[in-house]
Backbone as CSV, one residue per row, in Angstrom:
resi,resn,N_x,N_y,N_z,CA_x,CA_y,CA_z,C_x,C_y,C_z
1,UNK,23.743,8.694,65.363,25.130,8.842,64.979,25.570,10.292,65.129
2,UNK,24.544,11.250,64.505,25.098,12.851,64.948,25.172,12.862,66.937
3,UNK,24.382,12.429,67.173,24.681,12.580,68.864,25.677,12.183,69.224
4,UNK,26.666,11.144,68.747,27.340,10.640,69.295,28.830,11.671,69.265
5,UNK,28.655,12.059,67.185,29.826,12.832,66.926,29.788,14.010,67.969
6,UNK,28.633,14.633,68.182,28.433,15.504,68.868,28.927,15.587,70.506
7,UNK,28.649,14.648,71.194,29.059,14.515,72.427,30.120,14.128,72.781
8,UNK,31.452,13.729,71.202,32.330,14.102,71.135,32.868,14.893,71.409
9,UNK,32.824,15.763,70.739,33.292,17.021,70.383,33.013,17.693,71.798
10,UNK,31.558,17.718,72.401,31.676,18.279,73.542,32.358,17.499,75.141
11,UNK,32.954,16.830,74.781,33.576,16.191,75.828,34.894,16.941,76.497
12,UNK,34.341,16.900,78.066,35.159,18.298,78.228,36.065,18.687,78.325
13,UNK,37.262,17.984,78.240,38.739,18.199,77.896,38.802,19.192,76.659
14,UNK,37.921,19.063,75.832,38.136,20.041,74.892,38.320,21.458,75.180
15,UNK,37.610,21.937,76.246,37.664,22.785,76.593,38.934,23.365,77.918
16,UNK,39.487,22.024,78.164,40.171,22.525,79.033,41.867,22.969,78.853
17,UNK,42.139,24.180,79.119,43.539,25.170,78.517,44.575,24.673,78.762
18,UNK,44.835,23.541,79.977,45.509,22.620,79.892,46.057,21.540,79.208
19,UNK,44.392,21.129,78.452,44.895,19.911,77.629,45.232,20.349,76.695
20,UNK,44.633,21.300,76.213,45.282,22.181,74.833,46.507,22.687,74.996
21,UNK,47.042,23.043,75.818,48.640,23.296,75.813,49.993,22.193,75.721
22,UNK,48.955,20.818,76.602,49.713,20.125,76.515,49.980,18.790,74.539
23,UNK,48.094,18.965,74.495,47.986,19.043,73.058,48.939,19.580,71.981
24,UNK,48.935,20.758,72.010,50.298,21.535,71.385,51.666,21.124,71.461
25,UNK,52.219,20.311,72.624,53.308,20.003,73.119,53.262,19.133,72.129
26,UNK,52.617,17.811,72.610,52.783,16.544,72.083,52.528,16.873,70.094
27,UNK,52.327,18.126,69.736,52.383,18.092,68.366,53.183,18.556,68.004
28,UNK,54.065,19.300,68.900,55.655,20.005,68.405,56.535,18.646,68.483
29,UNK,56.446,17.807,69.824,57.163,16.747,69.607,56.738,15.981,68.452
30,UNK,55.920,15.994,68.244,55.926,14.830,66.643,57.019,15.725,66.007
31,UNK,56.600,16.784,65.409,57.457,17.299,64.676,58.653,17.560,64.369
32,UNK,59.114,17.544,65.956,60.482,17.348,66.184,60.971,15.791,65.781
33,UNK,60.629,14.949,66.374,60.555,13.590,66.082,60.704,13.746,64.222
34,UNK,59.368,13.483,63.968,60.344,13.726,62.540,61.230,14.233,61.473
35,UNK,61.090,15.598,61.924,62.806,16.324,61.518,63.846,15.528,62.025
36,UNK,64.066,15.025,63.173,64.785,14.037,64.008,65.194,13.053,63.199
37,UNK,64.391,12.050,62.785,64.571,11.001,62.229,64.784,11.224,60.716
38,UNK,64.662,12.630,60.047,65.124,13.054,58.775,66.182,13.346,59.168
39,UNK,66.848,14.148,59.795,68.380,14.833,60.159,68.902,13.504,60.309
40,UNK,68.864,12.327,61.181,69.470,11.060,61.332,69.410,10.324,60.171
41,UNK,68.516,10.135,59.353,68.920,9.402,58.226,69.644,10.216,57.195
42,UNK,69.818,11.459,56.319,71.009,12.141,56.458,72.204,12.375,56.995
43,UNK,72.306,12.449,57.913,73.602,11.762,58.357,74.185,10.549,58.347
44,UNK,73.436,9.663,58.531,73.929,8.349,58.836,73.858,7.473,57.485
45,UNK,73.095,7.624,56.762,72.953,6.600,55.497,73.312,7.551,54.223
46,UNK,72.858,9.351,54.251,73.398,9.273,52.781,75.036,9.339,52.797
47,UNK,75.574,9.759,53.805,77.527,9.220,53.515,77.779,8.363,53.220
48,UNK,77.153,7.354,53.853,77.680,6.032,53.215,77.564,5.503,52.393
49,UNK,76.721,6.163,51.570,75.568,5.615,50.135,76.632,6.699,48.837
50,UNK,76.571,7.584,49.251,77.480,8.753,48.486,79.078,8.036,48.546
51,UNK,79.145,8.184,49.634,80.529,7.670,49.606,81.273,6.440,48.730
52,UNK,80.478,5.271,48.810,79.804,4.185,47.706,79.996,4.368,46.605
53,UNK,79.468,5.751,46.450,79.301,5.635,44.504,80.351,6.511,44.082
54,UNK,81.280,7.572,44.875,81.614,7.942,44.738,82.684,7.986,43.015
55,UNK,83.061,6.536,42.837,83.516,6.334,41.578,82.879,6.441,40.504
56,UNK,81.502,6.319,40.723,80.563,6.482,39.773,80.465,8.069,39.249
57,UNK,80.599,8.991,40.114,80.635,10.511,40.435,81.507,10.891,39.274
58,UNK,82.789,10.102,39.375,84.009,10.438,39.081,83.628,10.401,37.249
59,UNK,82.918,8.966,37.175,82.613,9.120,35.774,81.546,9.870,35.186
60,UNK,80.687,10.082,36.052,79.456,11.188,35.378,80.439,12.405,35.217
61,UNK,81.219,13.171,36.094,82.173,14.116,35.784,82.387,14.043,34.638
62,UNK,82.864,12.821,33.795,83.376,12.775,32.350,82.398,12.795,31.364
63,UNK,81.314,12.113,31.741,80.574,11.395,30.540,79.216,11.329,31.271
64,UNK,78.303,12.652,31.582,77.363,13.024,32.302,76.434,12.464,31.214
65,UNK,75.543,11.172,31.514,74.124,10.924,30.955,72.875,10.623,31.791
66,UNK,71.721,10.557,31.303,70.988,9.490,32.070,70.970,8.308,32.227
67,UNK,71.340,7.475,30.876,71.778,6.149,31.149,72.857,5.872,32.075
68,UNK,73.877,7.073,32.220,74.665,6.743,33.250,74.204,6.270,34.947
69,UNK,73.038,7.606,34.974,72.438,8.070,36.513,71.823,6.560,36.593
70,UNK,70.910,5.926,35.477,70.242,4.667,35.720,70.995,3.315,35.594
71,UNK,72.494,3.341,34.968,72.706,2.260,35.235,73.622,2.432,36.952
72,UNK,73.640,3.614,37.039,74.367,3.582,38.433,73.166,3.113,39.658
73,UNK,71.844,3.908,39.399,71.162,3.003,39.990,70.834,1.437,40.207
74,UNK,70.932,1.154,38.697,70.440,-0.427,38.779,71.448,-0.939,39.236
75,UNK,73.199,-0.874,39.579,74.457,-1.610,39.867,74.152,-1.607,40.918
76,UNK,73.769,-0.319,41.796,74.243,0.264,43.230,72.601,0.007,43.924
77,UNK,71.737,-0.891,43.932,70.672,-0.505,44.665,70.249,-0.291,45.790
78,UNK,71.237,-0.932,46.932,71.479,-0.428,48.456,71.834,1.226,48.551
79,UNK,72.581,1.552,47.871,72.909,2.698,47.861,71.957,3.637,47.178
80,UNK,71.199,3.424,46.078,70.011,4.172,45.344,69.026,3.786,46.561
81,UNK,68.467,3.021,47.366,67.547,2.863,47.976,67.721,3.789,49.116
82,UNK,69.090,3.578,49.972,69.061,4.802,50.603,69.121,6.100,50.564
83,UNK,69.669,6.491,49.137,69.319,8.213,49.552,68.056,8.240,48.555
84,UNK,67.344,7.106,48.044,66.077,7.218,47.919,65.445,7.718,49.110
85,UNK,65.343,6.494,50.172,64.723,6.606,51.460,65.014,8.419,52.101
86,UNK,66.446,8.387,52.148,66.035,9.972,52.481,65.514,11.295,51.799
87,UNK,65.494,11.275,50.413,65.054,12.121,49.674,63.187,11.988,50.019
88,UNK,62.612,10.906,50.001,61.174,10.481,49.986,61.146,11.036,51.523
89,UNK,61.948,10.540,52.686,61.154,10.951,53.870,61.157,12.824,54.223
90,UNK,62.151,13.582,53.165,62.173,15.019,53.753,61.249,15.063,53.168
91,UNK,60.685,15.024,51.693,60.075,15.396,50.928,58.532,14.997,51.718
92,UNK,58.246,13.966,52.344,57.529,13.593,53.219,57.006,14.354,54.195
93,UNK,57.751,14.675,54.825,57.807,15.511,55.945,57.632,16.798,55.782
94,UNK,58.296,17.482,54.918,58.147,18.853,53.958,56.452,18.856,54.285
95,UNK,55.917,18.241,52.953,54.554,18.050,52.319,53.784,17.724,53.898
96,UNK,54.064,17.256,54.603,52.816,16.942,56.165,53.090,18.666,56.866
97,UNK,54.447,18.802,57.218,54.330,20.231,57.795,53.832,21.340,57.130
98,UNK,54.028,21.594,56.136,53.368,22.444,55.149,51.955,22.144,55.109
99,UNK,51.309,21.549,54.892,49.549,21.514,54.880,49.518,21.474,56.081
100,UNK,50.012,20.699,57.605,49.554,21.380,58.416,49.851,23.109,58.920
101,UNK,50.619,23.899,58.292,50.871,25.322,58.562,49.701,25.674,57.724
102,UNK,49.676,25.601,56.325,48.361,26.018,55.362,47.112,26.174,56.083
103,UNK,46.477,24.495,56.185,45.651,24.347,56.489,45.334,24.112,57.937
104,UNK,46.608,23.797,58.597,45.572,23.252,59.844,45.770,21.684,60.363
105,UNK,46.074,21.278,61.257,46.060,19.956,62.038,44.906,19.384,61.622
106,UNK,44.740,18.134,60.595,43.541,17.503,60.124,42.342,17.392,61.220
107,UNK,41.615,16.721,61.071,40.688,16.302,62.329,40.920,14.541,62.973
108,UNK,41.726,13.961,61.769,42.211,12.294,62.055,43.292,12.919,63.217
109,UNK,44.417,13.462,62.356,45.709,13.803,63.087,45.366,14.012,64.755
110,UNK,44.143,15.258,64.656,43.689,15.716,66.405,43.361,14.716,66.964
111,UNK,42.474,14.175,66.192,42.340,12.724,67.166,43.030,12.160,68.162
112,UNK,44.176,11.369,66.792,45.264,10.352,67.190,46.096,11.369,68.504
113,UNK,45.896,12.341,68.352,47.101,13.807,69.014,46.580,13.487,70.595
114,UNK,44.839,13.452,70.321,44.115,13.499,71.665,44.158,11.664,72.426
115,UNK,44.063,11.119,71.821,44.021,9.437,71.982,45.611,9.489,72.613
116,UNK,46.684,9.492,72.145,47.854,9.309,72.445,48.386,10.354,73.772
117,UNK,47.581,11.400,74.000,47.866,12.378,74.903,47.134,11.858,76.041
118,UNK,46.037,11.193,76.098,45.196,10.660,77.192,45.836,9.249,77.698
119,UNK,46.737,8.654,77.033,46.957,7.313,77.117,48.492,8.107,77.998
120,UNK,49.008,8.885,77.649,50.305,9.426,78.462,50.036,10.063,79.676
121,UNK,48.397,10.561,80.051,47.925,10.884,81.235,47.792,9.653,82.045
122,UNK,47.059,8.899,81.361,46.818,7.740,82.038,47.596,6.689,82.813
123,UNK,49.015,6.700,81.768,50.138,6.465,82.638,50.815,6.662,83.265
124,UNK,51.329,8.112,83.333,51.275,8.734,84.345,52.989,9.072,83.829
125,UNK,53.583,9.417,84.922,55.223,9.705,85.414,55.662,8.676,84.521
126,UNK,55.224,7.519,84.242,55.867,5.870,83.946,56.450,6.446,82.371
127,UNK,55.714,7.234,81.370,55.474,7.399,80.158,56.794,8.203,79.812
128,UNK,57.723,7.782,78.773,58.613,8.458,78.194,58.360,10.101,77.974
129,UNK,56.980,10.183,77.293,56.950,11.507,77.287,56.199,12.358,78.091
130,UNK,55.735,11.329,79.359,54.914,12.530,79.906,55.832,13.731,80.986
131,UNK,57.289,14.115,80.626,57.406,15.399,81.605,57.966,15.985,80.100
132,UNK,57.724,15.847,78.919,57.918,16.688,77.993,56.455,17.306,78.167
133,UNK,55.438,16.066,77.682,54.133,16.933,77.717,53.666,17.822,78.362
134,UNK,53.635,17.012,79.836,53.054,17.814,81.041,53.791,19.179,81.430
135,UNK,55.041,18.989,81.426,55.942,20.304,81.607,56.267,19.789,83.049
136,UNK,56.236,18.693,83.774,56.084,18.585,85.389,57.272,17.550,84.938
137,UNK,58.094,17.606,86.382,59.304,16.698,86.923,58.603,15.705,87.598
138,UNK,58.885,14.366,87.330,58.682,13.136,88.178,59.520,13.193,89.382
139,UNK,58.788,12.729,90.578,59.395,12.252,91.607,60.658,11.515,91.612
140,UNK,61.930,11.312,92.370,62.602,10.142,91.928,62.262,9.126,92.921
């Protein structure tokens, strides 16, 4: 079993400055990707969710409680669910970019980074992201 992890690890793409650059790529695009899909659900669902309760607003203005905040939740739960959903996914996202700046790209994460980067070689030009990765223009 150590031989195997081992001949992992030395398998030689690892070493090559290419795949590691393009490695890097495909991990800025995640990242982008999910700031992406945080900036889009902010826009798109908490207006409409805010907008919604807006009457509710009007009365916490007057008569600011917690029973207020919770029965506005329990009336409104489409609307509590979505700027639930977006509060949980920044906060999400926050907490993954941050330990990876701290600490470091896990060793699962490199994996999946390296598995998904070989499967976009493999396909070649065909692959949505392979002229982000590669940095190369497809033929038309």
């Amino acid at each position: 079993m150590v031989e195997s992890e081992s001949s992992a690890q030395d398998h030689p793409l690892h070493y090559d400055p290419a795949f590691r650059r393009e490695l890097e790529r495909l991990h800025r695009l995640t990242v982008y990707g999910r700031w992406g899909t945080v900036c889009l659900l902010w826009l798109l669902l908490a207006p409409l969710s805010l907008w919604s309760l807006r009457s509710e607003f009007v009365l916490w203005m007057d008569y600011f409680t917690w029973t207020a905040v919770r029965y506005t939740i329990a009336y409104n739960p489409i609307q509590a669910f979505f700027l639930s959903l977006c509060i949980g996914m920044t906060v999400a996202v926050l907490l993954w970019q941050s330990r990876n700046i701290l600490w470091g790209i896990s060793d699962r994460q490199t994996k999946r980074l390296e598995k998904q980067l070989l499967q976009i070689r493999q396909q070649g030009p065909s692959h949505p992201l392979w002229r982000w990765v590669t940095n190369e223009r497809s033929a038309p």
